[in-house]
C-alpha positions as CSV (number, residue, x, y, z in Angstrom):
1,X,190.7,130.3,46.5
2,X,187.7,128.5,48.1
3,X,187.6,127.6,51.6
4,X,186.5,124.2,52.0
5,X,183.4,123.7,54.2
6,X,183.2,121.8,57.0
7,X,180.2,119.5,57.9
8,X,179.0,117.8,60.7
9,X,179.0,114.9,61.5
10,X,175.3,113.3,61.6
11,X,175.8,111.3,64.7
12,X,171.9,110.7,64.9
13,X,171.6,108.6,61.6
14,X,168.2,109.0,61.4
15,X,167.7,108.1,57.9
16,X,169.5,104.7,58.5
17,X,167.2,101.4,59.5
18,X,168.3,100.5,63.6
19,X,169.9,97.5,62.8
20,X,172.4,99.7,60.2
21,X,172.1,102.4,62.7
22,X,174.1,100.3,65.0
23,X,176.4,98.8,62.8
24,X,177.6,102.3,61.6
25,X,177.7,103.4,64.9
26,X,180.0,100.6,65.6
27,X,182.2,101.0,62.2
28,X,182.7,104.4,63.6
29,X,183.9,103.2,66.8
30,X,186.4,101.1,65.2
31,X,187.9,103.8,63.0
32,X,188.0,106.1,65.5
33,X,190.6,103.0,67.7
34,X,191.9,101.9,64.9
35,X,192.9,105.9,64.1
36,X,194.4,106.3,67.5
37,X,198.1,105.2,69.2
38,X,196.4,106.3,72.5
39,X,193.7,104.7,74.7
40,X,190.1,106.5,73.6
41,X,187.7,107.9,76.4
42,X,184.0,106.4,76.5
43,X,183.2,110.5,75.8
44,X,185.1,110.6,73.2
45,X,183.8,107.7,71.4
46,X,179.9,109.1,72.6
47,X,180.7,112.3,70.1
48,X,180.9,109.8,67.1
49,X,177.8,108.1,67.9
50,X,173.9,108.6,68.7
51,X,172.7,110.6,71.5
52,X,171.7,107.8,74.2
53,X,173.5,105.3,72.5
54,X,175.3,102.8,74.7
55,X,179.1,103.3,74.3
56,X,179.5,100.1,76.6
57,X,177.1,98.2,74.2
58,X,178.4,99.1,70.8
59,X,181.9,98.1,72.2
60,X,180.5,94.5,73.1
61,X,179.4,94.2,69.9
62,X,182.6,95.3,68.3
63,X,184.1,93.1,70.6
64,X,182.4,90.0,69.3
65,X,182.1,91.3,65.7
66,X,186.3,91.1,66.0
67,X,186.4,87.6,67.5
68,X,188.6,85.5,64.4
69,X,190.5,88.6,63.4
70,X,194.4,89.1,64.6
71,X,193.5,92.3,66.8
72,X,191.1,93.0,69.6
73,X,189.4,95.6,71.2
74,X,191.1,95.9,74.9
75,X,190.1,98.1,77.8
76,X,192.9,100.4,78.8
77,X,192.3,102.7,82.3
78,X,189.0,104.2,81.4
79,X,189.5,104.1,77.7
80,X,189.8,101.4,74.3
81,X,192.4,100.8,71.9
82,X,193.0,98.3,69.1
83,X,195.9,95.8,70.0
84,X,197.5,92.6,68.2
85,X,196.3,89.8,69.4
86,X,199.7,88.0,71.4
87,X,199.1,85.0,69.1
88,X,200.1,87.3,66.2
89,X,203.8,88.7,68.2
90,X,205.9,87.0,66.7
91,X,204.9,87.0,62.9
92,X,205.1,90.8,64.0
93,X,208.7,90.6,64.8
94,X,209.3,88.1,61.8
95,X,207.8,90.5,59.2
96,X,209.3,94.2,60.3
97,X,211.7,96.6,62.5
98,X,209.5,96.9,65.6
99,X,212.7,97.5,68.0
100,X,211.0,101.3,68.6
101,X,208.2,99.8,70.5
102,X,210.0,97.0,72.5
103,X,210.0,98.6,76.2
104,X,214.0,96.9,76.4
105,X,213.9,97.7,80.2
106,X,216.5,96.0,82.7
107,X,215.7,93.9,84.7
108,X,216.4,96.5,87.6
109,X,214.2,99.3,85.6
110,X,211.1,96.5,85.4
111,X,211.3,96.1,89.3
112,X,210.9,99.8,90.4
113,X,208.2,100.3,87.8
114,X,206.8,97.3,89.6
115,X,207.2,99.1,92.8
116,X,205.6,102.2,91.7
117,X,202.7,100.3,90.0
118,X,202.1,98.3,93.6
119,X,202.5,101.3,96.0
120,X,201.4,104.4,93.9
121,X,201.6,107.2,94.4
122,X,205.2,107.0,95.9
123,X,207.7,109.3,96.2
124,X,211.6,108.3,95.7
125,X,212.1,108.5,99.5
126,X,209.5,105.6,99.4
127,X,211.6,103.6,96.4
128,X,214.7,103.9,98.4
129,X,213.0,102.3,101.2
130,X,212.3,99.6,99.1
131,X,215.3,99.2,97.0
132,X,217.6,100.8,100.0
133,X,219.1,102.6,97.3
134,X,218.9,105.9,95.8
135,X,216.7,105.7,92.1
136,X,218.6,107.8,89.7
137,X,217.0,110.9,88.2
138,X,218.0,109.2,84.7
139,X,215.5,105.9,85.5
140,X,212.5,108.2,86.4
141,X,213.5,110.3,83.3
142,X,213.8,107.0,81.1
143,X,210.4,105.5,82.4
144,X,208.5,109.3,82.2
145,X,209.8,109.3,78.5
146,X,207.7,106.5,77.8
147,X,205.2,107.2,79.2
148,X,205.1,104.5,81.8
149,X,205.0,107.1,84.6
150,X,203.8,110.1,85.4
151,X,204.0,112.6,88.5
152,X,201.3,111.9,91.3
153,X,200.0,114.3,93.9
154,X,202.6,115.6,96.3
155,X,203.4,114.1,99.2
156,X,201.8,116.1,102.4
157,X,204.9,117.0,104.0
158,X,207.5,119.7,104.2
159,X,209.8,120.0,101.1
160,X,206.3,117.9,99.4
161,X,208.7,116.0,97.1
162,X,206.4,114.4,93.9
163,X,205.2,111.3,93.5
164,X,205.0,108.5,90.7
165,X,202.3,107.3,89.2
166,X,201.7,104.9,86.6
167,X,199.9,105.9,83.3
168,X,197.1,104.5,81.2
169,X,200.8,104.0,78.4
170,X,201.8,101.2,81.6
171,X,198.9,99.5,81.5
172,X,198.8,99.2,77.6
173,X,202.1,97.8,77.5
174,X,201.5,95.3,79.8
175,X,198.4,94.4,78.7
176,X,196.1,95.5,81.4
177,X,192.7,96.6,81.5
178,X,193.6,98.8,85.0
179,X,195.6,98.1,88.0
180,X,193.2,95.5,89.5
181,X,195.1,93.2,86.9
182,X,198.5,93.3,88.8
183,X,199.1,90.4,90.4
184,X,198.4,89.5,93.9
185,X,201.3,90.1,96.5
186,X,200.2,86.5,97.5
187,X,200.8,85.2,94.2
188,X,204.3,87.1,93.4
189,X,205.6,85.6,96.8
190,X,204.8,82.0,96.0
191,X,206.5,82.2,92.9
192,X,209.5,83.8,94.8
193,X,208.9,87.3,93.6
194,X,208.7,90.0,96.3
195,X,206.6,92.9,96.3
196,X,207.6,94.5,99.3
């Protein structure tokens, strides 16, 4: 049986022109999002590409080399991911099963993830504060599960009960590039939403 060698990847390009340089650089970028359900990290992308070549600069590019097409390049946390444009939604619901990926969250499930996402890291002391209710184990469990939350540092006091965070999954499915997106407490409270 042979054992199947593998080879590097020439990430340098050398024998390529610039200008093709670039643009391979780039296709490789895309692949590489276009492979992956998750957000990619700048440093992951930087093993697929030239040493000293600009990340930030061949994402531009890709950027506007996608304007036209019915996905985008979007900045997630620290990292990119390929997304459906929202123009496209609904031919997406029209044409297949995609229940799986709806978040189908209550109303009452959207607001504490709101709460964590405004007042991160908090504990569940600090969302019964808020809600002046206890938040069931099962919500946290449900919003962990996918991803939307994650545990934070501890709180610094005795018993130091977890905190929530929000994940880079949250941001994705809301369609933010980080947490500077949320809305302004300003602006949730003259539209009659509270933010406490």
């Amino acid at each position: 049986m042979g054992r199947r060698e593998d080879t590097e990847l020439d990430r340098e390009l050398a024998v390529l022109p610039p200008e093709m340089r670039w643009r391979e650089w780039m296709r490789r970028i895309e692949a590489v999002l276009f492979a992956s359900a998750t957000p990619v990290a700048r440093e992951d992308l930087a093993r697929v590409v030239g040493q000293g070549a600009s990340v930030d600069l061949l994402i531009e590019d890709l950027v506007i080399d996608l304007e036209g097409r019915p996905y985008e390049v979007a900045q997630v946390g620290s990292g990119w991911m390929l997304r459906t444009r929202a123009a496209y939604a609904a031919a997406i619901r029209a044409a297949g099963d995609v229940g799986d990926q709806a978040l189908n969250l209550s109303e009452f499930d959207l607001a504490v993830l709101a709460a964590i996402a405004f007042h991160q890291p908090i504990s569940r002391d600090g969302l019964k504060d808020i809600f002046g209710k206890e938040i069931s184990r099962d919500l946290i469990g449900r919003l962990a599960e996918r991803d939307l939350i994650g545990t934070g540092p501890r709180e610094p006091r005795r018993g130091a009960p977890y905190t929530f965070v929000t994940t880079d999954a949250f941001l994705a499915a809301f369609g933010m590039a980080s947490l500077r997106d949320l809305p302004d407490p300003e602006q949730l409270a003259d539209a009659g939403i509270t933010a406490s």
